[in-house]
C-alpha positions as CSV (number, residue, x, y, z in Angstrom):
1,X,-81.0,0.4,47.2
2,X,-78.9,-2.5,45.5
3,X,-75.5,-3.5,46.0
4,X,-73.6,-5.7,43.9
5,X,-69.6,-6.8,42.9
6,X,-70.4,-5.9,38.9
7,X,-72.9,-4.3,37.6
8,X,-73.7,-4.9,33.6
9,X,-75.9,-2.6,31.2
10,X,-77.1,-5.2,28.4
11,X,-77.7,-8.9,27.7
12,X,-76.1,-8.9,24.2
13,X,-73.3,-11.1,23.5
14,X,-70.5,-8.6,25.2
15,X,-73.0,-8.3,28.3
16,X,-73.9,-12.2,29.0
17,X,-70.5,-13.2,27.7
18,X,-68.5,-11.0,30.6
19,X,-71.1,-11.8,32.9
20,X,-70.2,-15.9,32.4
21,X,-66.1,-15.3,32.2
22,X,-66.5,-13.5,35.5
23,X,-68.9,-16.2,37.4
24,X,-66.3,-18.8,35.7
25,X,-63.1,-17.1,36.8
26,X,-64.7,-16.1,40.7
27,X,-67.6,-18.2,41.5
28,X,-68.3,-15.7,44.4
29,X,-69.0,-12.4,43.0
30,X,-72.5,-10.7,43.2
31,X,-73.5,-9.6,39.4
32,X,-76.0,-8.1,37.9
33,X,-77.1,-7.3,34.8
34,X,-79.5,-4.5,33.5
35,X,-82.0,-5.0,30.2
36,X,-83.1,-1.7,28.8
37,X,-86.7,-4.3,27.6
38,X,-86.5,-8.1,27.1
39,X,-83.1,-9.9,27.6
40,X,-82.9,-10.9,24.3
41,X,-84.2,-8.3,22.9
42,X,-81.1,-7.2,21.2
43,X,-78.5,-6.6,18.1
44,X,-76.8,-9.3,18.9
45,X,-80.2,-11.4,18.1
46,X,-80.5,-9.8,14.4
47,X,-76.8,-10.7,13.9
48,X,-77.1,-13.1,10.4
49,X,-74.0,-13.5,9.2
50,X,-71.5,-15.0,11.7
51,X,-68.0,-14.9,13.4
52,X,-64.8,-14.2,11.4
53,X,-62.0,-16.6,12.5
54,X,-59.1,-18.4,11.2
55,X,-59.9,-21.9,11.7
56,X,-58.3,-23.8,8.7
57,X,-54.3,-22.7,8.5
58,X,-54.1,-24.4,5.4
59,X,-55.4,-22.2,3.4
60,X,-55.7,-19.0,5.4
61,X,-53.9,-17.0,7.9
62,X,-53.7,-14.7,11.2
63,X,-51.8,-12.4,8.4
64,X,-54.4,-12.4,6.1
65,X,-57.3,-11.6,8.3
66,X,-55.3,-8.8,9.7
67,X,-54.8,-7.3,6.8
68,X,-58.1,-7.5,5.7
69,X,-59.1,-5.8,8.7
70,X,-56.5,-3.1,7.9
71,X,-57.8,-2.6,4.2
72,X,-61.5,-2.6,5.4
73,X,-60.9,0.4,8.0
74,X,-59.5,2.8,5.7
75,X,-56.2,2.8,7.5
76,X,-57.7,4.4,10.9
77,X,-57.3,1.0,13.1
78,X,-55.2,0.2,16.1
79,X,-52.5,-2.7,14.2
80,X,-52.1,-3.4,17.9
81,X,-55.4,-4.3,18.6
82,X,-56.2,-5.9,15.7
83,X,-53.4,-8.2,15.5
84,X,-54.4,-9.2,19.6
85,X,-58.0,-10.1,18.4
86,X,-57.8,-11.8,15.7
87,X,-55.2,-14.3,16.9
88,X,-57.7,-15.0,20.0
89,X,-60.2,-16.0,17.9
90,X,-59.8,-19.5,17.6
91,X,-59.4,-19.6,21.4
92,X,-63.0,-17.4,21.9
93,X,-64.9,-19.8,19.5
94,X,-63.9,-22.6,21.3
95,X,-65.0,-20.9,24.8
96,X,-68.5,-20.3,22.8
97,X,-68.5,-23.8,21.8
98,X,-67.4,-25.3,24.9
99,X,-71.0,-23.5,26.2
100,X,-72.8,-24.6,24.1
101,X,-72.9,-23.2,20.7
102,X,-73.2,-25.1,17.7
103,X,-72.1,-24.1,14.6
104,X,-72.7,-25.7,10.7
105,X,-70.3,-27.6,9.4
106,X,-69.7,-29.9,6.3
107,X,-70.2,-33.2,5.4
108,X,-66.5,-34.3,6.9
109,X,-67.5,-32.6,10.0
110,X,-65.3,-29.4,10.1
111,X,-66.7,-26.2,10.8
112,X,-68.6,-24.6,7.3
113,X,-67.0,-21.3,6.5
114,X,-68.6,-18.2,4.3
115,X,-67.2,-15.8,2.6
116,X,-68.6,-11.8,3.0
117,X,-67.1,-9.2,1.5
118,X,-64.2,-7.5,2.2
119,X,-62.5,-11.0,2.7
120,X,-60.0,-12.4,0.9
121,X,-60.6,-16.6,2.4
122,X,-64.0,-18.4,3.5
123,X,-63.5,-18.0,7.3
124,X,-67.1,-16.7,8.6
125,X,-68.0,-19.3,11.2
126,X,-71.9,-19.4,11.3
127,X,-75.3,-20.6,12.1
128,X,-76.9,-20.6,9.1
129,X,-78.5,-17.3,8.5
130,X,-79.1,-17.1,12.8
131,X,-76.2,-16.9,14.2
132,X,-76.8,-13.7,16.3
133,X,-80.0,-15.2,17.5
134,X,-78.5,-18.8,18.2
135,X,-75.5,-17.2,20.5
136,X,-78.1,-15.1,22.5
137,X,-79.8,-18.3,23.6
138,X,-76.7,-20.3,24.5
139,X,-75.8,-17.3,26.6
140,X,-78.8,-16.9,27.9
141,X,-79.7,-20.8,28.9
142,X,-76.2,-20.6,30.3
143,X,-76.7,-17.6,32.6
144,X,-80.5,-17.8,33.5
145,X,-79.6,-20.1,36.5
146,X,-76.8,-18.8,38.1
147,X,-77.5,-17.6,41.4
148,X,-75.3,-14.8,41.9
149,X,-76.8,-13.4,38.3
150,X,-79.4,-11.3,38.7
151,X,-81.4,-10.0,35.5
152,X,-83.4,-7.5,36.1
153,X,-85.9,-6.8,32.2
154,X,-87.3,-3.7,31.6
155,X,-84.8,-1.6,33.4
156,X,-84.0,1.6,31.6
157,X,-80.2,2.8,32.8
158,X,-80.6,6.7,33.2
159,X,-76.9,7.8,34.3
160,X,-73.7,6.4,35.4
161,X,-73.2,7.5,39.1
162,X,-69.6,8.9,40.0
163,X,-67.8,9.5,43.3
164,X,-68.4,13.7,43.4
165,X,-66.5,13.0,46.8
166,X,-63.7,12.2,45.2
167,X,-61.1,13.9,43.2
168,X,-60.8,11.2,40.7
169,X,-63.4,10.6,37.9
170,X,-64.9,7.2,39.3
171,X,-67.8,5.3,38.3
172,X,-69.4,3.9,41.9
173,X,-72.9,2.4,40.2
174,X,-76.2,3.3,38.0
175,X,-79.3,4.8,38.0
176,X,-82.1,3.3,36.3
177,X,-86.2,3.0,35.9
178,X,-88.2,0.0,35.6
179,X,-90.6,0.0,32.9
180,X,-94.0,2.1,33.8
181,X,-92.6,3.4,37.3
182,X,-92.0,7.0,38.2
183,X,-88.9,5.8,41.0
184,X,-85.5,6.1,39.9
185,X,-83.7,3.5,41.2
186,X,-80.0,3.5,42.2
187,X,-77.9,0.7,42.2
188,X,-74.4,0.8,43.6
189,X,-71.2,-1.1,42.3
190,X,-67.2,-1.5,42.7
191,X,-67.3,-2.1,38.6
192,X,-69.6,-1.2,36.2
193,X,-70.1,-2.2,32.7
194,X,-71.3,-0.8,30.1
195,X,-72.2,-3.0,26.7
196,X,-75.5,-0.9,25.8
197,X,-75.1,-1.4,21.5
198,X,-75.1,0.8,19.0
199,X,-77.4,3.8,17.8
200,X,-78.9,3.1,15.0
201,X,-82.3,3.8,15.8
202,X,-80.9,7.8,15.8
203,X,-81.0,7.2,11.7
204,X,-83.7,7.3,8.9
205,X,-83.0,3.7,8.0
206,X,-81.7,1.0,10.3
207,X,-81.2,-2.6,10.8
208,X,-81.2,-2.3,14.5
209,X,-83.2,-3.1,16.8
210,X,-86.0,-0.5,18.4
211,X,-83.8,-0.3,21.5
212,X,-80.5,1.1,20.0
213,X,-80.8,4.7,20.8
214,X,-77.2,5.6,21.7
215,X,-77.7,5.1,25.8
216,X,-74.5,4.0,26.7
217,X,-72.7,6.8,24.7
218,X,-74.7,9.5,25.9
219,X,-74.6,8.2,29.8
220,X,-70.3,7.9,29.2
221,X,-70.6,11.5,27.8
222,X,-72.3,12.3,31.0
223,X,-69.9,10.5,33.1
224,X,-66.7,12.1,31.7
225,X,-65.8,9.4,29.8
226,X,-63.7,9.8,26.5
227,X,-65.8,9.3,23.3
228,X,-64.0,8.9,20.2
229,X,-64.8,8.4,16.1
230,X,-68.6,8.5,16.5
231,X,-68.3,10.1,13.3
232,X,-67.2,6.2,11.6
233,X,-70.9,5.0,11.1
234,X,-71.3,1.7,9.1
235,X,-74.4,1.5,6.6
236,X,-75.3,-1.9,5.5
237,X,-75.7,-1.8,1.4
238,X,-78.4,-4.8,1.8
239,X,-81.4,-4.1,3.5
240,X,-85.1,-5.3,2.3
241,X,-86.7,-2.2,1.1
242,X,-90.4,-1.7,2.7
243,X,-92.2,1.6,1.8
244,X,-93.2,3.8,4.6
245,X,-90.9,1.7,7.2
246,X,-87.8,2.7,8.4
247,X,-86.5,-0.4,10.3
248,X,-85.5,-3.1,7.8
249,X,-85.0,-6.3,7.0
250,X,-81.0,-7.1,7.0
251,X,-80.2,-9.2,4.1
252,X,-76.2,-10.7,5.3
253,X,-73.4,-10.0,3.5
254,X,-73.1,-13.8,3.5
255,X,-75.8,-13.6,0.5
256,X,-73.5,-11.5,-1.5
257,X,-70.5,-13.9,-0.5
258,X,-73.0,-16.8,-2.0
259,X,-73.3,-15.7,-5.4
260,X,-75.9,-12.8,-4.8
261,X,-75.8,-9.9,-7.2
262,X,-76.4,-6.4,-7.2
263,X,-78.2,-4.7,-10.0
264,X,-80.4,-1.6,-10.8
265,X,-83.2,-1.4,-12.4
266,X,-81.8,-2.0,-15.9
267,X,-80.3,-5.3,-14.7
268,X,-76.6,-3.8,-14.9
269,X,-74.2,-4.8,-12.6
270,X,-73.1,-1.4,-11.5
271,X,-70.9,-2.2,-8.6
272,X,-67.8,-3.2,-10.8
273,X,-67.9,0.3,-11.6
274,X,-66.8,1.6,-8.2
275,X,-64.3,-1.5,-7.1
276,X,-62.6,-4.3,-8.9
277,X,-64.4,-7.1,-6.3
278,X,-68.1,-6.1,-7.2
279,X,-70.2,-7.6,-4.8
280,X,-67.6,-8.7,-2.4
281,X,-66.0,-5.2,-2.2
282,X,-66.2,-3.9,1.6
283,X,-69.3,-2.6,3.2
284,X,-68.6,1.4,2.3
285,X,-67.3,1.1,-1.0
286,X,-70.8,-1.0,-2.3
287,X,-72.8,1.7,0.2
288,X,-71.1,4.6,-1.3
289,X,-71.7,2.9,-5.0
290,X,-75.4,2.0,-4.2
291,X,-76.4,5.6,-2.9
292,X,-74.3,7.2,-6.2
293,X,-77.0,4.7,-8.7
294,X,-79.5,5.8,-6.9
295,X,-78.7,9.7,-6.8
296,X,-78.1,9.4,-10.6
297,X,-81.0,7.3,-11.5
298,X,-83.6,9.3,-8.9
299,X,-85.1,5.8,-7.9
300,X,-86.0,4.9,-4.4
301,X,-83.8,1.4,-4.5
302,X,-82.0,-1.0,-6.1
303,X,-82.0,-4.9,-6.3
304,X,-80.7,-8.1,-5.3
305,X,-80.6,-11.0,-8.0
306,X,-80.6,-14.2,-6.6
307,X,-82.9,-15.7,-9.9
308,X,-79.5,-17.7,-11.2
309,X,-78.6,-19.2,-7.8
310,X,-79.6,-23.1,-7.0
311,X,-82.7,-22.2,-4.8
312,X,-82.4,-25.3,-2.9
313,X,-79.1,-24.4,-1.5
314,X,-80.4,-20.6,-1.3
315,X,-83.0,-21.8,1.0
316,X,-80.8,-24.2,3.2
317,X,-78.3,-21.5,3.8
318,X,-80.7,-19.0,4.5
319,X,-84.0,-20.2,6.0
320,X,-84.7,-17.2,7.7
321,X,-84.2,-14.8,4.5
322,X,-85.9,-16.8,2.0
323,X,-89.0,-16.9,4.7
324,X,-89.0,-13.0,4.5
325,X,-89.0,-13.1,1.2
326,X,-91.9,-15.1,0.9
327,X,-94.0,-13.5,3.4
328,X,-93.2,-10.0,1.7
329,X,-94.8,-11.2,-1.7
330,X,-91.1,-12.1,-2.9
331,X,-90.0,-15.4,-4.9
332,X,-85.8,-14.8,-5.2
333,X,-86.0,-17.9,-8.1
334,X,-88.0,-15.2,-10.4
335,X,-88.4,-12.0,-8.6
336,X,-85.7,-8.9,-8.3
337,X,-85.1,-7.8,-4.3
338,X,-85.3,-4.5,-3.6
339,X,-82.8,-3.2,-1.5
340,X,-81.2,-0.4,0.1
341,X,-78.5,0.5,2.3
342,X,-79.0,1.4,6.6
343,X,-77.4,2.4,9.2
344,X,-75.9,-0.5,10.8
345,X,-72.9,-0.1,13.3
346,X,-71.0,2.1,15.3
347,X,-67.7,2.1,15.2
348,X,-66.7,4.3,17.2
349,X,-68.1,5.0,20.7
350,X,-66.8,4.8,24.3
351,X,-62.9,4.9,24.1
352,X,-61.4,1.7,26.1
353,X,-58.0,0.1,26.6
354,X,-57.2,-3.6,25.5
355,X,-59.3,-4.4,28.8
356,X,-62.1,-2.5,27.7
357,X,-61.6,0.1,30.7
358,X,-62.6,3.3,29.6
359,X,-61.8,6.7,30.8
360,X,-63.7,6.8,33.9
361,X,-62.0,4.6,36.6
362,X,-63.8,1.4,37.4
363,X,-66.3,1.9,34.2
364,X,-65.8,-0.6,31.5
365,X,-67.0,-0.7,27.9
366,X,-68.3,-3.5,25.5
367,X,-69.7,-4.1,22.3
368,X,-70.7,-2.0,19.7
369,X,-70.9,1.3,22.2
370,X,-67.2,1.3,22.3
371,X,-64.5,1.8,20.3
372,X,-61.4,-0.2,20.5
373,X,-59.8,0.3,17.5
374,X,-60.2,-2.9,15.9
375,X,-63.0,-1.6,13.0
376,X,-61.4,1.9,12.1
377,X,-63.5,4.2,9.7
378,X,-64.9,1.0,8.5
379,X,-65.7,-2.6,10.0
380,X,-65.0,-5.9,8.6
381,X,-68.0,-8.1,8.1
382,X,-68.4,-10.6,11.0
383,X,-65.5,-8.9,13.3
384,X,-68.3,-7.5,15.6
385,X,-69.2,-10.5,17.5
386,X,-65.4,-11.6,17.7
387,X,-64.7,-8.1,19.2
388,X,-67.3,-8.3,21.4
389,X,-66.1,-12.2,22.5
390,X,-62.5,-11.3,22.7
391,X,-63.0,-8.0,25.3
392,X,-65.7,-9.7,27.6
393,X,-63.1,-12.0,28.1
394,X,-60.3,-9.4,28.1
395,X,-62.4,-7.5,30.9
396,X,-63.4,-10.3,32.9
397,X,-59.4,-10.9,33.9
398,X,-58.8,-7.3,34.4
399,X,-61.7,-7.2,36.7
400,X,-61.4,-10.4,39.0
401,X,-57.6,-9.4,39.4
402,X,-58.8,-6.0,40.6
403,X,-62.1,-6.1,42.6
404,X,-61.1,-6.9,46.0
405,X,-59.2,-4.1,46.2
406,X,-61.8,-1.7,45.6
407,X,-64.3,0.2,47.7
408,X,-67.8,0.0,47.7
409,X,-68.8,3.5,48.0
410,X,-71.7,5.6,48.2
411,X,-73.5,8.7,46.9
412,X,-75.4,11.7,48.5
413,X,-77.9,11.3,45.3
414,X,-81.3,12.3,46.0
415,X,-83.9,10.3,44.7
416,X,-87.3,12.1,44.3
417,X,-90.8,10.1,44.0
418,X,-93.7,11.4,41.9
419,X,-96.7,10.6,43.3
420,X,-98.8,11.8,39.9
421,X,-95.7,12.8,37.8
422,X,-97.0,15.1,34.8
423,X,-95.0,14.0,31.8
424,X,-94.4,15.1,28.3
425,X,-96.7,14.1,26.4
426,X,-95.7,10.8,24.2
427,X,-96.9,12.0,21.0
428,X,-94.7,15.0,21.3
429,X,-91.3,13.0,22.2
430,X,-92.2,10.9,19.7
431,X,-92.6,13.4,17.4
432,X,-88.9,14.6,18.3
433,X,-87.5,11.3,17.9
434,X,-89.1,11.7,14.2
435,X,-87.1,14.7,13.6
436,X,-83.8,13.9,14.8
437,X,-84.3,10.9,12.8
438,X,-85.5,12.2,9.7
439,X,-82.0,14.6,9.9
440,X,-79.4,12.0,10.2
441,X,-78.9,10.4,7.0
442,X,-75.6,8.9,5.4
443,X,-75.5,12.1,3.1
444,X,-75.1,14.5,6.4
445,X,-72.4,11.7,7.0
446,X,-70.6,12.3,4.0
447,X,-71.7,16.1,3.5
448,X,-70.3,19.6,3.6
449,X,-69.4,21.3,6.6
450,X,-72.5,23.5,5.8
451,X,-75.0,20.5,5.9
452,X,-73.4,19.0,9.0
453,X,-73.4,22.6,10.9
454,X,-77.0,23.1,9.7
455,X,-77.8,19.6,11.2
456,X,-76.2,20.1,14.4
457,X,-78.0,23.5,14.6
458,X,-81.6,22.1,14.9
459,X,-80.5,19.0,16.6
460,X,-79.4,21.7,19.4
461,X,-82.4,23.4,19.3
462,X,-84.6,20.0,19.7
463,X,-82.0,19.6,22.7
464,X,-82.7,22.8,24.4
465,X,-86.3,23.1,23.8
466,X,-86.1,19.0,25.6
467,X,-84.6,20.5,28.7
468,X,-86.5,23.5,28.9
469,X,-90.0,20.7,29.3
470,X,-87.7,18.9,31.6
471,X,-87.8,22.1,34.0
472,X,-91.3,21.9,34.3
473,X,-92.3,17.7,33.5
474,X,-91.2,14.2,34.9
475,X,-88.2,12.9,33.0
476,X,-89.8,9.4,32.2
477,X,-88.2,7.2,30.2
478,X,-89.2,8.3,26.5
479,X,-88.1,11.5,27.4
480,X,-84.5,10.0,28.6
481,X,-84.1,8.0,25.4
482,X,-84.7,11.1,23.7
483,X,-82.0,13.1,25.0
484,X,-79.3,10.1,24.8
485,X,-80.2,9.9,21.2
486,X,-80.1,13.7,21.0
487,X,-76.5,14.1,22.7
488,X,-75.3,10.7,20.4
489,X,-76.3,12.5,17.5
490,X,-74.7,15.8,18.6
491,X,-71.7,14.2,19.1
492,X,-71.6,11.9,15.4
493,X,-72.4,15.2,14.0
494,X,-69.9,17.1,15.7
495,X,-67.2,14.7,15.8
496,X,-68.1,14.3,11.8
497,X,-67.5,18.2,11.4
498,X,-63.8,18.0,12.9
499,X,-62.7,15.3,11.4
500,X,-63.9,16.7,7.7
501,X,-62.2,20.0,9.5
502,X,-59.1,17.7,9.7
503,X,-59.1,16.2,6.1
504,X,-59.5,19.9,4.1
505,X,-56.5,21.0,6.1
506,X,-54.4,18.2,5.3
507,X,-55.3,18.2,1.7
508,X,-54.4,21.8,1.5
509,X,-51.4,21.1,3.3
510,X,-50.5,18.8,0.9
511,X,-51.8,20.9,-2.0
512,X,-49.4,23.7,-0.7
513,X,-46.0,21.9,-0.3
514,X,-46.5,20.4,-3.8
C-alpha cells in the first residue's frame, strides 16, 4: 500500500503541468502520477495545431478572443470563466516557455501566430504542426527527475476510493492495476486528481488516441461526482480518410487557416453554403455542413484541396502532415485529400469550480474529462491546451493552500488476489467495445429522441450482460475499460436525450405564447 500528498491520473499536459506548479510552489510534497500505458502516450501528444493567446495587443484583444469563444459555444459557456482564462494566457505561455518550450516565430523574432477557424485574429501560438507532441516532452524532461515524482506506466486507475466512514462525499485515494497483473492495487491520498482525457475512442471515428475511453468520467460517476454536458461532443471536420480504419489521421484546423480548401467530389466549394466564413467557420458548423454533402451525395468523404497552395511553405508549416500524406500514396501539389469528420473532444465531463475541484471533496479535475465552462456546446480551436494550462495552475494554488490541513485517511477495502483468475475472454470484450462503438455516431448526437432511446437501450443491455460475466470472471483490465466506456456512453446518450427533452419544450413554449 502507497501513500502520497497528491495523487494524479494522467501525464498529459493538465497532469504533468499540475504536477510541476505543485513541486514549484511546495518543494516538499510526495506526488505521484498514474499512466493508464506509456507517459506520453496521450492527446495531448496528437495535439497539431497550438495554443490560442493574445500576444500582440496591437492588433488583437482579451475582448476579441472572448467573444470568439462566446460565438464558438453556441451561447452555453460560463462568461465568467472565459473571461478568467483567456486573460491568463499570456501569463501560462510564459510559465511553458520559462520550462522550456519553444515555439516558431518570424523572421523579427516574435512569436508566429495562425489563424484556425472560428477566429477572428492570427493568435494560435504553435510548434509547427507538433505542438501537442513538443509540450509533452518539455513536461516530461522537466518532471522525469524530480524526486518526490513518482511515475508509475502502465497503471490502469480502476475507481476513486471515498471515505464510506464519513458522512461527507470525500475522495481519500485510487485503485488501480498494473499492466498484466491480477492485484488491484490501492493507493491512498489527501488530494487526488483526475486529468484522464477525453472519450473518443467510445466513437466510430476518432482522432484520439487508443487510450481515451472515458475513465475518468466513468470512475467520477462512480465516486458521486457531478457530471455535466457530456452530451457537447466536438467532431473534427478534417480527418485523413483510411478505409476500414477507424482511428484517423487529424489534419489541424491550422491547414484550413493556411489557405486549405474544402470541396466535394465535383470540386465545389460547398461550405459557403452553410456559413458566410467557409473554411474558417467554427468546428460544428463545417462538421454539420460536411456530414449534410455527404448525406446528399451518398459518398463516403469529401476532400481537402491544397493543389493552389505554395508547397514549399505547405511543407515547412506542416512537416508532419505532408509526411502522412506521402506515405498514404498522397501528393497535396496534384492530389485531392480525402477527408472526413471524428469525434474529437469532450466538452463536457467532470463538473469543477475555477479551481478545478469537483463535486467530491478533495477530488480535483483536469483536462478534457472536465467541464469548466470555458468550451460550451462547442470548443474554440486551440482553447484546449490553454484550459488545461490555466486550471493546473489554478489547482495547484488551491491545493498547496489546503493540504496540511487535511487528513490522511484510510479504507476498510478489501483487496482480493487471483491466483489463476479466469477472465473474459478478450475477443469477446473486444467484440463489445465494437458494438458500442459502431452505435455512437454524430447522427445519434444530433438524432431523434427515438434514435437516442434506441441507442441507450442496447448500450444497457451490453451493460448488464458485462456485469452479469463479472459475477462469475476476473474484472481485468479490458473488461474495466469496457464498462467506463459503457457508463460514458450511457451518460452522452442520456444527457443528449434531456437536453433535446429541454430544447422541444422550449420551442413549444415559445411556439405557444406567440
Amino acid at each position: 500500500m502507497k501513500t502520497c500528498d497528491v495523487l494524479i491520473s494522467g501525464t498529459g499536459i493538465a497532469g504533468l503541468s499540475i504536477a510541476i506548479h505543485l513541486i514549484e510552489l511546495q518543494p516538499d510534497l510526495q506526488i505521484i502520477v498514474l499512466s493508464k500505458n506509456d507517459a506520453r502516450l496521450t492527446n495531448t501528444s496528437l495535439a497539431q495545431g497550438g495554443i490560442a493567446a493574445v500576444c500582440n495587443r496591437l492588433t488583437d484583444s482579451f475582448e476579441q478572443h472572448i467573444q470568439d469563444t462566446l460565438a464558438a459555444g453556441r451561447g452555453k459557456c460560463n462568461t465568467k470563466v472565459v473571461e478568467m482564462v483567456i486573460k491568463q494566457a499570456p501569463q501560462r505561455l510564459n510559465a511553458l516557455i520559462k520550462w522550456g518550450a519553444v515555439f516558431d516565430t518570424e523572421k523579427d523574432g516574435q512569436l508566429a501566430l495562425a489563424l484556425e477557424g472560428g477566429h477572428t485574429q492570427n493568435r494560435v501560438v504553435h510548434y509547427k504542426d507538433q505542438t501537442g507532441w513538443h509540450i509533452q516532452d518539455v513536461l516530461w524532461n522537466r518532471i522525469k527527475n524530480e524526486a518526490n515524482i513518482e511515475v508509475i506506466p502502465n497503471a490502469f486507475c480502476v475507481d476513486v476510493i471515498t471515505n464510506r466512514d464519513s458522512d461527507e462525499n470525500e475522495a481519500i485515494g485510487m485503485s488501480y492495476m498494473l499492466e498484466s497483473q491480477s492485484e488491484l492495487k490501492i493507493i491512498y491520498a489527501k488530494t487526488t486528481v483526475l486529468a484522464t482525457g477525453g472519450c473518443g475512442q467510445l466513437f466510430a471515428f476518432t482522432s484520439n488516441s487508443t487510450i481515451a475511453t472515458g475513465d475518468g468520467v466513468a470512475m467520477a460517476f462512480r465516486a458521486g461526482a457531478t457530471i455535466t454536458d457530456m452530451q457537447y461532443i466536438q467532431y473534427h471536420p478534417t480527418a485523413l480518410y483510411e478505409k476500414g480504419k477507424s482511428n484517423l489521421f487529424l489534419i489541424s484546423e491550422a491547414v484550413r487557416g493556411f489557405g486549405g480548401y474544402v470541396v466535394n467530389s465535383h470540386g465545389k466549394r460547398f461550405l459557403f453554403n452553410s456559413d458566410s466564413r467557409g473554411e474558417l467557420a467554427t468546428r460544428d458548423i463545417v462538421t454539420a455542413a460536411i456530414f449534410e454533402e455527404l448525406k446528399h451525395s451518398a459518398e463516403s468523404f469529401v476532400y481537402l484541396d491544397l493543389r493552389h497552395l505554395n508547397q514549399d511553405e505547405f511543407k515547412d508549416h506542416f512537416p508532419t502532415i505532408y509526411e502522412r500524406f506521402i506515405s498514404s500514396g498522397l501528393h497535396p501539389e496534384k492530389d485531392l485529400v480525402p477527408i472526413v469528420p471524428v469525434a474529437h473532444y469532450q466538452c463536457g465531463g467532470i463538473a469543477v469550480n475555477e479551481y478545478g475541484q469537483t463535486s467530491v471533496k478533495n477530488l480535483y479535475a483536469l483536462g478534457e474529462c472536465s467541464c469548466t465552462g470555458l468550451h460550451g456546446a462547442n470548443r474554440l480551436a486551440s482553447n484546449s491546451l490553454l484550459e488545461a494550462l490555466v486550471y493546473s495552475f489554478n489547482a495547484a494554488q488551491q491545493i498547496v493552500t489546503s493540504i496540511y490541513g487535511i487528513e490522511q485517511k484510510f479504507s476498510c477495502t478489501q483487496l482480493i488476489e487471483f491466483e489463476s483468475p479466469v477472465i473474459i475472454d478478450s475477443a469477446i470484450l473486444n467484440e463489445l467495445k465494437e458494438q458500442v462503438r459502431s452505435i455512437m455516431t454524430y447522427q445519434v448526437l444530433q438524432g431523434s429522441q427515438e434514435d437516442k432511446m434506441k441507442v441507450l437501450t442496447q448500450l444497457i443491455k451490453i451493460h448488464t450482460d458485462l456485469m452479469e460475466c463479472v459475477d462469475y470472471y476476473y474484472r481485468c483490465q479490458n473488461c474495466c475499460e469496457l464498462e467506463n466506456m459503457l457508463q460514458t456512453a450511457m451518460i452522452i446518450v442520456n444527457q443528449s436525450s434531456i437536453a433535446l427533452h429541454l430544447e422541444t419544450n422550449k420551442k413549444n413554449e415559445y411556439a405557444y405564447s406567440c
